[in-house]
C-alpha positions in Angstrom: -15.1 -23.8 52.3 -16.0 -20.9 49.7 -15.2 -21.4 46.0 -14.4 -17.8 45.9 -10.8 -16.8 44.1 -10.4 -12.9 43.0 -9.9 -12.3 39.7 -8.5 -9.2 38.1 -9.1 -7.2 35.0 -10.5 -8.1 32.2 -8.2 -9.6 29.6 -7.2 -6.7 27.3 -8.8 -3.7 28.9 -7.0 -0.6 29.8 -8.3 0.9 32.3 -7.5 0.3 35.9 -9.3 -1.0 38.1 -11.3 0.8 40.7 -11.1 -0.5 44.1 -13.3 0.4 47.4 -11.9 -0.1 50.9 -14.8 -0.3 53.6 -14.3 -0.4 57.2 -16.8 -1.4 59.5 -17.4 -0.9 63.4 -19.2 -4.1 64.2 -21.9 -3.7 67.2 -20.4 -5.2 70.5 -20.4 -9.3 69.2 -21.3 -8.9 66.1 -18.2 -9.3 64.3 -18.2 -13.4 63.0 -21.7 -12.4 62.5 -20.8 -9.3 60.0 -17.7 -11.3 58.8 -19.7 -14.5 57.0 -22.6 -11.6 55.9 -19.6 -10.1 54.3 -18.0 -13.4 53.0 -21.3 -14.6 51.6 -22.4 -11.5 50.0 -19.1 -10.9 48.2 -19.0 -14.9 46.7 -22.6 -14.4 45.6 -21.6 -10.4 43.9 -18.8 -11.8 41.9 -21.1 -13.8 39.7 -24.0 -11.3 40.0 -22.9 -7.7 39.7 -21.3 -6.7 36.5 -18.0 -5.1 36.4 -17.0 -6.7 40.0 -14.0 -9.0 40.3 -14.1 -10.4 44.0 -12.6 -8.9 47.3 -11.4 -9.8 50.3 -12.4 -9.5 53.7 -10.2 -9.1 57.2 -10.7 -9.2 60.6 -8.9 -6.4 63.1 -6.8 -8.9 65.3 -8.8 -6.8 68.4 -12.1 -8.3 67.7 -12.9 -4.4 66.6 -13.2 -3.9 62.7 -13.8 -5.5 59.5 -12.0 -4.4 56.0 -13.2 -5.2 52.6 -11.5 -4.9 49.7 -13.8 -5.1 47.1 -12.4 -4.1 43.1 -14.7 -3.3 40.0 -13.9 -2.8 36.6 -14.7 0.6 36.9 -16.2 3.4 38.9 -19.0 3.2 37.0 -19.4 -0.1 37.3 -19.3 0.5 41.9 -22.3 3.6 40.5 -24.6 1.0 38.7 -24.3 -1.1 42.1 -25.2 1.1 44.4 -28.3 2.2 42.8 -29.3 -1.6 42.3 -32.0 -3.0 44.4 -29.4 -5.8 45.1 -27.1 -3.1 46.7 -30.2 -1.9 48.8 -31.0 -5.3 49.5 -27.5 -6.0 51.0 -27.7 -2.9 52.6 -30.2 -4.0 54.8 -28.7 -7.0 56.0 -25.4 -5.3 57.0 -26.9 -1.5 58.6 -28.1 -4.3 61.9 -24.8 -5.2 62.5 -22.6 -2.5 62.7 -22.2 0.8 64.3 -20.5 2.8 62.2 -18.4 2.4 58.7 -15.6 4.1 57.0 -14.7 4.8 53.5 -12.0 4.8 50.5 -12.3 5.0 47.0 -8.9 4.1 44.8 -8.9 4.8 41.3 -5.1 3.7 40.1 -3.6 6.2 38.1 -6.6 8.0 37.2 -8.3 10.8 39.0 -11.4 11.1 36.7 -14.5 10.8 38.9 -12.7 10.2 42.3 -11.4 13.8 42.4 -14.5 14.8 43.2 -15.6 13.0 46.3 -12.0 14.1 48.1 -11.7 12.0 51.4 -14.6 9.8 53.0 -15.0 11.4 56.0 -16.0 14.9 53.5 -18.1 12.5 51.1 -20.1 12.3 54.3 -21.6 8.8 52.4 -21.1 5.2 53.7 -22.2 2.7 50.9 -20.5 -0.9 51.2 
């Protein structure tokens, strides 16, 4: 059993909180597989990344998809990890198992930065 619990903001900051929503297409019986890589990787981030406070991960009840919900401080905080060689790192281990992945970005009540991507599927970048 993890020791994983999220956590939220930061005692007295005010900004909100910038949360990613990632779907993933697993390759045909690959989805436990994808699911504990996901689990894993997420309990080891919230200790390791800066500005990240946990996620969570669900299974499609079809056996099809994976979602994670993962929530950083701020989008600048999601930035600095995905130029890290952890990020790259992580990236490796999940491109094997999956065959295709969608997805959101969710700023609350602020549109700085996130304006400018518009929707995923125009972004035309999958980072996890």
């Amino acid at each position: 059993m993890s020791n994983y619990h999220d956590r939220t903001q930061s005692t007295g900051s005010t900004q909100r909180p910038f949360v990613l929503i990632n779907s993933f297409t697993p390759k045909p019986g690959k989805l436990d597989e994808l699911t504990g890589v996901l689990e894993a990787a997420r309990d080891r981030f919230s200790d390791e990344v800066p500005g990240f406070h946990g996620g969570r991960i669900y299974r499609d009840v079809d056996a099809s998809s994976a979602l994670m919900i993962g929530v950083f401080e701020t989008e600048d905080d999601y930035e600095g990890w995905i130029a890290s060689t952890l990020f790259a790192r992580y990236r490796e281990q999940i491109q094997p198992l999956i065959d295709g992945m969608g997805q959101s970005r969710v700023e609350a009540g602020n549109a700085r930065k996130t304006a400018q991507y518009g929707s995923a599927g125009r972004r035309g970048e999958a980072a996890a």
